[in-house]
C-alpha positions in Angstrom: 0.0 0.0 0.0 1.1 3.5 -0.7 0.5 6.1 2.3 0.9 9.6 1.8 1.8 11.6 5.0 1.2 15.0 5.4 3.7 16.0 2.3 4.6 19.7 2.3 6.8 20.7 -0.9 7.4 24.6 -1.1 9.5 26.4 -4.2 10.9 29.6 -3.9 9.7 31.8 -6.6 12.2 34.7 -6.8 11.7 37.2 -3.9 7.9 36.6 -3.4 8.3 34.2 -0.9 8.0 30.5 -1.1 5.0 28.6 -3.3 2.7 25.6 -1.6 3.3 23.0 -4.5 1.4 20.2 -1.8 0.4 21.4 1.0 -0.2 19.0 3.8 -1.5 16.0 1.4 -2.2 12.9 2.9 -3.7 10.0 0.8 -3.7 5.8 0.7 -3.8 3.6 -1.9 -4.3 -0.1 -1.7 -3.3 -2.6 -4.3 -5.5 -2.9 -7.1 -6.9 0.3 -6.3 -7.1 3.1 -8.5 -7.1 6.5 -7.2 -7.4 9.9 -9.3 -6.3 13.2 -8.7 -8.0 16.1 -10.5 -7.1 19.3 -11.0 -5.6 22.7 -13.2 -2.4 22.8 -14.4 -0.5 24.3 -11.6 -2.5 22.9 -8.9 0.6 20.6 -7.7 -0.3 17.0 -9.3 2.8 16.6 -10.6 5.1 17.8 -7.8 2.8 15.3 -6.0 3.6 12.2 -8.4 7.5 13.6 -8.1 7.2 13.2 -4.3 6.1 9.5 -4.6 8.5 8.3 -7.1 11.3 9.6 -4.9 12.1 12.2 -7.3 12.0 15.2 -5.1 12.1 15.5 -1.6 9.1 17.0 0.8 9.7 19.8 2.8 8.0 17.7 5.2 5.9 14.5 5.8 6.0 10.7 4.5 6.1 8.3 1.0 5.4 5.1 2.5 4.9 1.9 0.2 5.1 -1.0 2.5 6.4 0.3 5.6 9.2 2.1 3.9 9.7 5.5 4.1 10.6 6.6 0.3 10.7 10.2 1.6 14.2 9.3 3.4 16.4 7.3 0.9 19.1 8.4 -0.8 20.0 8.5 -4.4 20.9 4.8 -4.7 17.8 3.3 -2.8 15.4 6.5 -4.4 16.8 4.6 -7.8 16.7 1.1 -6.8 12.7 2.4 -6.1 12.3 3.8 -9.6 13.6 1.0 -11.0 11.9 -2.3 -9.1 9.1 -0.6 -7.3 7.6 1.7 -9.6 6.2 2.2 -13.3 5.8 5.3 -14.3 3.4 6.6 -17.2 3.9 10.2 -18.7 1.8 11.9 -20.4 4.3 12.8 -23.6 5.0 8.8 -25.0 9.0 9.1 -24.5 10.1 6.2 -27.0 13.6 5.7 -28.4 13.4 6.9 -32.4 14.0 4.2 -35.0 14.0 1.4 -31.8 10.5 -1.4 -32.2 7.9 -1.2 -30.2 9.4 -4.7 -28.5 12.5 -2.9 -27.7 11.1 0.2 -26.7 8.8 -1.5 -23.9 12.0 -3.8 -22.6 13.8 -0.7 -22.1 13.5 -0.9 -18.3 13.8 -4.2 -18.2 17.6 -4.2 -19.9 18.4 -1.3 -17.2 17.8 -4.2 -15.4 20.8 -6.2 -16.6 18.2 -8.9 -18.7 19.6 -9.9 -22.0 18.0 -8.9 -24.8 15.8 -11.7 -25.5 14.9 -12.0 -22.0 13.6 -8.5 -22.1 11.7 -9.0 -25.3 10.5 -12.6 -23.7 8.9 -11.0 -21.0 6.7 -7.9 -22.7 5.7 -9.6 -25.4 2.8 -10.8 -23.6 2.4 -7.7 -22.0 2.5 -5.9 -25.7 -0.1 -8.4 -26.9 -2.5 -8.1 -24.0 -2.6 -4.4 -24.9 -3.5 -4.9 -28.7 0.0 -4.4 -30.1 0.7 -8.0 -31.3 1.0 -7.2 -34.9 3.3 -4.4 -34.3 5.7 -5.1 -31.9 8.6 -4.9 -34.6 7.2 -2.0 -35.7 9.3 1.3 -35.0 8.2 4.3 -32.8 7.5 6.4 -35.1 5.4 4.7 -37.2 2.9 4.1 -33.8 0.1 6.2 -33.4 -0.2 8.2 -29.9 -2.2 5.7 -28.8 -0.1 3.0 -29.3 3.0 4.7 -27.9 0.9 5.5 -24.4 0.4 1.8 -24.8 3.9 0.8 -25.1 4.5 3.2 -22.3 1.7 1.0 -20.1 3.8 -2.2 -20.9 7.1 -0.9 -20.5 5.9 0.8 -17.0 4.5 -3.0 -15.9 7.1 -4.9 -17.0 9.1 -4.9 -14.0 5.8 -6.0 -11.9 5.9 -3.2 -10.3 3.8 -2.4 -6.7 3.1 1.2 -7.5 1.9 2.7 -11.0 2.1 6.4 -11.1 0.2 7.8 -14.4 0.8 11.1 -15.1 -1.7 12.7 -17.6 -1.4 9.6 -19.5 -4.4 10.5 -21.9 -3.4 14.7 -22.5 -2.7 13.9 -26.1 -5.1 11.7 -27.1 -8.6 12.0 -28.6 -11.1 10.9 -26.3 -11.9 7.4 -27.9 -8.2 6.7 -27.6 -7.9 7.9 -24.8 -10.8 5.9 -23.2 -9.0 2.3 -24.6 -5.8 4.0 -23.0 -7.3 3.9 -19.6 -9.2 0.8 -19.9 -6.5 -0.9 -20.3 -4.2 0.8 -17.4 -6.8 0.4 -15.1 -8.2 -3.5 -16.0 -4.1 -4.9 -15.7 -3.3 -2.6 -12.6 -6.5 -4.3 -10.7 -5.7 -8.2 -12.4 -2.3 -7.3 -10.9 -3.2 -5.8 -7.7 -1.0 -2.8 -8.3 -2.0 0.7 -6.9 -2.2 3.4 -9.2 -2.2 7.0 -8.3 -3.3 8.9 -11.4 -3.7 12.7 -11.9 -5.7 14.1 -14.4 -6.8 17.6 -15.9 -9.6 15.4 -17.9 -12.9 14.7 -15.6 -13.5 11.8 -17.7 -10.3 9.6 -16.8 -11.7 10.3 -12.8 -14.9 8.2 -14.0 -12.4 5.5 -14.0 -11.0 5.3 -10.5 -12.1 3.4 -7.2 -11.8 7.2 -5.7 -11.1 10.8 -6.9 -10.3 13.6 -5.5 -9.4 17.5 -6.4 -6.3 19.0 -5.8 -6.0 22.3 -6.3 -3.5 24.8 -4.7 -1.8 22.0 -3.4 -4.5 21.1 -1.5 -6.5 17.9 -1.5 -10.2 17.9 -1.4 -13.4 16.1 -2.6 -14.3 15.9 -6.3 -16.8 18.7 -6.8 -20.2 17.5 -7.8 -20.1 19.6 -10.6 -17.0 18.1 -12.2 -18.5 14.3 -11.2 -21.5 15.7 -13.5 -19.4 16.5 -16.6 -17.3 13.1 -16.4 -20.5 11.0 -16.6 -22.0 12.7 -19.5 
């Protein structure tokens, strides 16, 4: 289970005085649970998902995911973490140029020391579950966006990962693509029992989650019943 603990990140803007990026968050998520964070650009999701993939450091509070405290490793264990612990999916599809779909989802995988084959071994599946069977030599470029996010969901769970963090994984797509994109994140994270923590700027990928919530100004709050209207029309 990932635990969020009272995270406080500030920046310092200049001479204006420091900025609230999160502001006393606290938030769980259980495994196989997805849980959806809404809000404007600016309104801290990001810094958030930084915080829980050890990225940055809070000013303040706790990443806990299975009694250990993220917050406090250095930058060997914080990378150990990224590597074995977490899969991360971004919003922009970053795929090596002229490498095959195969290859670009095993990336993590050879990080990972695997040989080659081993890597490809062990996504193929993953590729196919996702619809990319017949194009798993085919090279990035020639991908639409939605099969790039898609090679970005297999390369993310290819290290069975316990924690998924899915950062505006859907900003680029149309909204039918876009819908098959989080179908799909959302039916292998649950078959998996992975927690996902997912932030959004699109009310409809909320109507996907076990629980959503609004952050805005750093702060966390309950999805307003306006927004829950426009994501279920």
């Amino acid at each position: 289970m990932l635990e969020l603990r009272e995270l406080v990140k500030h920046y310092q803007v200049g001479t204006a005085g420091p900025v609230l990026a999160v502001d006393g968050v606290s938030l769980s998520v259980a495994p196989g649970e997805l849980v959806a964070l809404y809000g404007p650009s600016g309104s801290g999701k990001s810094t958030l998902l930084m915080l829980a993939a050890a990225v940055l450091r809070p000013d303040s509070g706790e990443v806990v995911l299975d009694g250990r405290d993220v917050a406090s490793f250095g930058p060997r264990d914080a990378a150990s973490y990224r590597m074995n612990d977490v899969g991360f999916v971004r919003q922009s599809a970053d795929l090596i140029p002229g490498a095959s779909a195969l290859d670009n989802a095993a990336l993590k995988l050879l990080g990972r020391r695997a040989s080659v084959r081993e890597a490809q071994r062990s996504v193929e599946p993953l590729l196919v579950r996702l619809g990319l069977g017949e194009r798993l030599t085919h090279r990035s470029e020639a991908l639409s966006m939605g099969e790039r996010q898609r090679v970005m969901i297999a390369r993310a769970l290819s290290t069975e990962p316990r924690l998924v963090l899915a950062d505006e994984p859907t900003g680029n797509l149309d909204t039918a693509r876009g819908r098959e994109v989080l179908e799909m994140l959302s039916g292998l994270c649950r078959e998996r029992a992975i927690a996902v923590l997912l932030v959004t700027h699109d009310p409809q990928a909320t109507t996907y989650a076990d629980r959503a919530f609004m952050l805005k100004d750093g702060q966390l709050g309950p999805l307003p019943s306006a927004e829950r209207a426009v994501a279920t029309t």
